[in-house]
C-alpha positions in Angstrom: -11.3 2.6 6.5 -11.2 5.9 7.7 -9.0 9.2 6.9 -5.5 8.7 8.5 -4.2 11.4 11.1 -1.2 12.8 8.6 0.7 13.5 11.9 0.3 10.3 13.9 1.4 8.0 11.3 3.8 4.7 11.5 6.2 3.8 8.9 7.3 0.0 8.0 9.2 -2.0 5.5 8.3 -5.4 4.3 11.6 -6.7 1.9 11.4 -8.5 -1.1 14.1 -10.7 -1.7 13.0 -11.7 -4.9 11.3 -9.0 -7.2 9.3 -11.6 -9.2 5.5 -10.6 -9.5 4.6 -14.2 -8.0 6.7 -14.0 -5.1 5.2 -10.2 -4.2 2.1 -11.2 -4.5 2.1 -14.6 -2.4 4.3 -12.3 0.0 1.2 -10.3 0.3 -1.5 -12.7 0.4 0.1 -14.9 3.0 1.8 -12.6 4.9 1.0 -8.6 4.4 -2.7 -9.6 4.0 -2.9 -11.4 7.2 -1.0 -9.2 8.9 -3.1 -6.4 8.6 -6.1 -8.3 9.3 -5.2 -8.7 12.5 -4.5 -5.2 13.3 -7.8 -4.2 11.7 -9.8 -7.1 13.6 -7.9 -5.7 17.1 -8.7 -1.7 16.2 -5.1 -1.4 16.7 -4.9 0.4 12.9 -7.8 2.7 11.3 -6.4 3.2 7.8 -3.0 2.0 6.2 -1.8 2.1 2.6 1.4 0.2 0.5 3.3 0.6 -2.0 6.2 -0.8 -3.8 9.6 1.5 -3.2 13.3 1.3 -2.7 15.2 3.1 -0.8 15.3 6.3 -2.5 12.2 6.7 -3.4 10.6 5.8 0.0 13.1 8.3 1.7 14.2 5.1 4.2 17.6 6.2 4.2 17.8 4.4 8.1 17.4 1.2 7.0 20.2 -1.4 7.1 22.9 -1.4 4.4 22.3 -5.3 3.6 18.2 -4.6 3.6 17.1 -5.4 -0.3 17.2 -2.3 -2.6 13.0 -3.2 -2.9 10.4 -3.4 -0.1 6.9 -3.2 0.5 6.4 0.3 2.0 3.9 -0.2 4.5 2.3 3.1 6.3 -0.2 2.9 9.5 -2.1 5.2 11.0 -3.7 4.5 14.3 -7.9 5.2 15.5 -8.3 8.5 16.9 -6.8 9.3 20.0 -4.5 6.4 19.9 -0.8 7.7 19.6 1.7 6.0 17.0 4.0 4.6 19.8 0.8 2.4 21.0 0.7 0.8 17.3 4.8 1.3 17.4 4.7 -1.3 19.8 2.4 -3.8 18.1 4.0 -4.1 15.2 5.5 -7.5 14.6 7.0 -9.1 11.5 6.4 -9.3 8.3 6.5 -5.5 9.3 10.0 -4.7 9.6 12.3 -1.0 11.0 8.7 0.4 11.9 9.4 4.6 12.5 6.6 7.7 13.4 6.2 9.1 10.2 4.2 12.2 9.4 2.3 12.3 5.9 2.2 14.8 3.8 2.7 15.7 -0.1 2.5 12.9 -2.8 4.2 13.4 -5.5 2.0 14.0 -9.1 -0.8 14.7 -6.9 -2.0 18.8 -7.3 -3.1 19.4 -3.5 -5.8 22.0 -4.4 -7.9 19.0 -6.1 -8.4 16.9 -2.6 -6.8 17.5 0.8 -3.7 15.2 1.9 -5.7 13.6 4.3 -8.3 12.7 1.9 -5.8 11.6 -1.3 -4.1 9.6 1.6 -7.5 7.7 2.4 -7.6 6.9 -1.8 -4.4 5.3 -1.9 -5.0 3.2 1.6 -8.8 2.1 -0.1 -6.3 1.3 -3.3 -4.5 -0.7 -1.3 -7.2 -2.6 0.5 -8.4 -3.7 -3.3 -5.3 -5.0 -3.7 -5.4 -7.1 -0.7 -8.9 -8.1 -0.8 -8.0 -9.4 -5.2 -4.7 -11.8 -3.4 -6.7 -12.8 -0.5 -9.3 -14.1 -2.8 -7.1 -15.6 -5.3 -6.1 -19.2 -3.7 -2.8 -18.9 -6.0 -2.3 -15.6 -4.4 -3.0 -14.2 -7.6 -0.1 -15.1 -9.7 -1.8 -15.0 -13.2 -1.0 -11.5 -14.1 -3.3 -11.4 -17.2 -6.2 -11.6 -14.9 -5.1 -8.8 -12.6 -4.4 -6.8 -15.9 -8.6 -7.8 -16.4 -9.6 -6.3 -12.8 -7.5 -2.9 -13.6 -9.6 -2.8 -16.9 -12.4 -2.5 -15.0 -11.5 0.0 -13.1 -9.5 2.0 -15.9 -12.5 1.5 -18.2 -14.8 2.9 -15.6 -12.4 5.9 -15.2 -12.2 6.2 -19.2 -8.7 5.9 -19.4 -8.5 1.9 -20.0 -6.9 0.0 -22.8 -10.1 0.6 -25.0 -10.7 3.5 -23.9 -13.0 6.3 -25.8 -10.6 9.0 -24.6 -7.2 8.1 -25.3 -5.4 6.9 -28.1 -5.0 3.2 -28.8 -1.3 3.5 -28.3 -2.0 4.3 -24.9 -0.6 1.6 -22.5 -1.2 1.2 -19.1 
């Protein structure tokens, strides 16, 4: 996946009717997952990143008054040289209220450590981890304890997981 363009992004909403961790994460697997497959298999997206937001929190303040209060929060960011109202136009469902969005701050993130662009990238390869764990799940992934396991690894490797050498037992992720 490569760096997004921070100023030739596309904003979308996936909704989630029911906030139960199954549902999300068959939503994703046969749905989201597929979705963006496609996109990628076309060249019609070069990076893209989700997360799990409402409303507030995803500044989506346009969105329909009877949309659910949570969503998916889908961003997109087209190859180089492509503008966002090419991939504005290719954007079909389960990608819903699809806007030009530019990128820039996340919050908790100190920007002198890596630039936008670059902490941006992180999150989107985050993102495709998370895909690729439903997409090889046949249950999309629904046995939570296991998906706790894969995050060990990758806390553990960080030295911040639930045994970690670092942090205190009490320490809960």
């Amino acid at each position: 996946m490569q760096k997004p363009d921070l100023t030739n992004c596309i904003d979308a909403v996936v909704p989630l009717h029911n906030a139960s961790i199954a549902d999300y994460l068959q939503k994703l697997r046969t749905q989201c997952a597929p979705a963006v497959r496609t996109l990628q298999a076309e060249k019609a997206i070069a990076w893209f990143s989700f997360l799990i937001h409402d409303r507030a929190g995803a500044d989506r303040l346009d969105l329909p008054k009877d949309f659910p209060e949570q969503f998916i929060h889908f961003r997109f960011s087209p190859p180089k040289g492509t503008p966002s109202s090419e991939l504005l136009g290719r954007l079909r469902e389960p990608f819903l209220h699809p806007i030009p969005r530019t990128l820039g701050a996340i919050g908790g993130l100190i920007p002198t450590a890596v630039g936008w662009s670059e902490a941006w990238w992180l999150i989107g390869e985050a993102s495709d981890w998370v895909l690729k764990i439903v997409e090889t799940h046949p249950d999309g992934f629904c046995d939570t304890a296991q998906f706790v396991q894969f995050l060990h690894y990758i806390t553990n490797s960080l030295g911040i997981g639930m045994q970690s050498i670092f942090i205190p037992r009490s320490f809960r992720f």
